[in-house]
N, C-alpha and C positions, 0 to 999 in steps of 0.2 A: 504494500500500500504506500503510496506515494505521502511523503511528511510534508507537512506545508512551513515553507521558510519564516521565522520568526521579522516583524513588520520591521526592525531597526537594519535588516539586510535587504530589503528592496530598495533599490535606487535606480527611479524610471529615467530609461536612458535618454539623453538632450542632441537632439540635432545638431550636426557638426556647424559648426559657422565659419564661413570663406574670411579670410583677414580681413577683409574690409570691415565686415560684418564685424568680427569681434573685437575689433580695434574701437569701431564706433558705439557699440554696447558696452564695451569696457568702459567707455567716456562717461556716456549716460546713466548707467551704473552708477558709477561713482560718483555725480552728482549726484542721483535720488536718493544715494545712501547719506550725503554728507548733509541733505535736506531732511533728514528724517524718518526716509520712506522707508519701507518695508516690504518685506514680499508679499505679505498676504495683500497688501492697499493696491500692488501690481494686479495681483489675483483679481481684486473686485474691479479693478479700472478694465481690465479684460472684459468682462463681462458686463460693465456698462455701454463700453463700446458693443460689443456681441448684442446688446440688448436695443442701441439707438438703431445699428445696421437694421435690426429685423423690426422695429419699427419704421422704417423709412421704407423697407419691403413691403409691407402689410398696404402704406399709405398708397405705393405705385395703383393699389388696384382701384381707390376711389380718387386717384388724380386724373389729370389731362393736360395736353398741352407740358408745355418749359418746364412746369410745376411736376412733374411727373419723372420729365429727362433730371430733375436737378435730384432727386429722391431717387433714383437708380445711382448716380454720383457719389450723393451721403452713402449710400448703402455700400457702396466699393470700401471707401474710405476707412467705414467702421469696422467693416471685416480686414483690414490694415490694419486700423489701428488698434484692433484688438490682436492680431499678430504680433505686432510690435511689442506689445503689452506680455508678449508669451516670451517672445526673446529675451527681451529684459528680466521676467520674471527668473529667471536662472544666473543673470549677471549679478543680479541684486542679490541674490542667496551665497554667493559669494563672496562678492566684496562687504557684505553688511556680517556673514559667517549665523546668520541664520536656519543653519539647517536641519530643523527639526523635522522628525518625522508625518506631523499632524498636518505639516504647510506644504508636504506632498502630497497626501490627502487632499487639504483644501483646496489648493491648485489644480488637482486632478477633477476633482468636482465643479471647479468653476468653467473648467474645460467642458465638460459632459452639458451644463448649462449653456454656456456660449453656441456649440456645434446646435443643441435642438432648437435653441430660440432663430439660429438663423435660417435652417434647412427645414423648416416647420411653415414658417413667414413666408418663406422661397415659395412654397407649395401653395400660400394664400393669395400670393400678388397675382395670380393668373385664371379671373374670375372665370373667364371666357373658356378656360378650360376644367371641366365636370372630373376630370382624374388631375390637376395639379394638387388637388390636399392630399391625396393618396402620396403623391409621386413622393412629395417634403415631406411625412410624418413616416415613409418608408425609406428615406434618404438617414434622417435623422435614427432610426432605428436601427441603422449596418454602422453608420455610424459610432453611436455607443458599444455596438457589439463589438467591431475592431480594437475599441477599448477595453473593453472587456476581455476580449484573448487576450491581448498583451498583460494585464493586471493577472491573470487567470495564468497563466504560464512562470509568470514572477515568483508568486505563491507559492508554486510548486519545485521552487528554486533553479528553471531556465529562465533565461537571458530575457528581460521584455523589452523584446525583439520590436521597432516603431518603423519600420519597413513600411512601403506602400504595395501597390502603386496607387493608392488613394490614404495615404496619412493623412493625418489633419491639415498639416501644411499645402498639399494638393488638395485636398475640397475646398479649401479657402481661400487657393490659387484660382482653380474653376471658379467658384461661385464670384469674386473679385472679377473676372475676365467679362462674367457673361452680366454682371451688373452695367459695364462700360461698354457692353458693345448693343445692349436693349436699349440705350442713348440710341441708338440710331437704328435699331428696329421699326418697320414700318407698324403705325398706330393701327392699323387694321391688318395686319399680317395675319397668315394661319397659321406660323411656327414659332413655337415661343421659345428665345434664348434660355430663358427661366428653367423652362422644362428640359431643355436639352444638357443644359448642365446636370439637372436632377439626377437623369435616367445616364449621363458618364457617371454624376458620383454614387450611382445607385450600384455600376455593375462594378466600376472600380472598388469601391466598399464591401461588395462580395469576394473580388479577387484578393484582394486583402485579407480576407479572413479564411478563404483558404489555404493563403501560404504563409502567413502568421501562427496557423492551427499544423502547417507541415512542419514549418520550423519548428514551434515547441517540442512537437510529438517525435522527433528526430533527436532531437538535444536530450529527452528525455530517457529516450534508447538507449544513446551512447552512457550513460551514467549507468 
């Protein structure tokens, strides 16, 4: 019977960052540390951002006109800067040397929140289509479960493996993409950028947890 690893030994692996990237988070970092901030305030800033994006999604469906192109825009932005917000989230646990184990939890929760409020919303902004709340609240469902293997594998003391090809950072590359380019979606069109991201992060989120669920189950062999 397989032991479940004791929670002070989990440690959810972090996306490599290109020097650019960690030179400039390291800066940022260190401000928000020298200001105060803390990780968990990163955590919640995450998830306000996560929380305006998919209101500004919700809003595309009762807009029109400019008012509508500008609300697909904010919506990009929030899924940014709720990114931004994850990056940092890890520079700041660092240079501030708070790394408890509860503010991997928290973090990992506030995560699970950001992904459904925005790929939920996704599904609402497309009135005109009778299967977009299916598509977002079954986007948002593969979603948590690729979370869920990686957590679920940890546990069981393999590697939690955050492999894609639809990790969070790519559904939030997608969903960012198709927010800027329904800017310029025809207003009477019959194919909605919305949807078509949905149903990439729907099947990418599937293949994801098939080879998230090969990984573990291989790593766990070899033991």
């Amino acid at each position: 019977m397989a032991t479940l690893t004791h929670p002070s030994r989990l440690k959810a692996p972090r996306r490599p960052l290109s020097p650019r990237e960690r030179t400039g988070a390291r800066a940022w970092a260190r401000w928000l540390t020298r200001a105060g901030v803390t990780p968990d305030t990163v955590s919640v800033a995450s998830v306000v951002f996560a929380l305006l994006a998919s209101l500004c999604l919700w809003s595309t469906a009762h807009s029109h006109g400019w008012i509508k192109l500008l609300l697909f825009l904010a919506a990009g932005g929030g899924i940014q800067l709720r990114m931004l917000s994850n990056m940092l989230h890890g520079r700041v646990v660092i240079e501030s040397s708070h790394n408890n184990t509860y503010r991997e939890m928290f973090h990992d929760l506030s995560d699970r929140i950001a992904d459904v409020a925005i790929l939920v919303t996704a599904g609402y902004s497309m009135p005109a289509q009778s299967w977009g709340r299916d598509l977002g609240w079954l986007a948002a469902l593969l979603a948590v479960m690729t979370a869920h293997i990686r957590l679920l594998g940890g546990s069981l003391g393999a590697p939690q493996y955050s492999r894609g090809p639809m990790a969070k950072q790519h559904r939030m590359a997608v969903m960012t993409a198709a927010c800027v380019i329904s800017v310029a979606e025809p207003v009477r069109g019959h194919v909605s950028i919305i949807g078509l991201a949905l149903v990439i992060i729907i099947l990418g989120c599937a293949l994801t947890m098939v080879r998230r669920t090969l990984l573990i189950v291989g790593d766990l062999k070899r033991r």
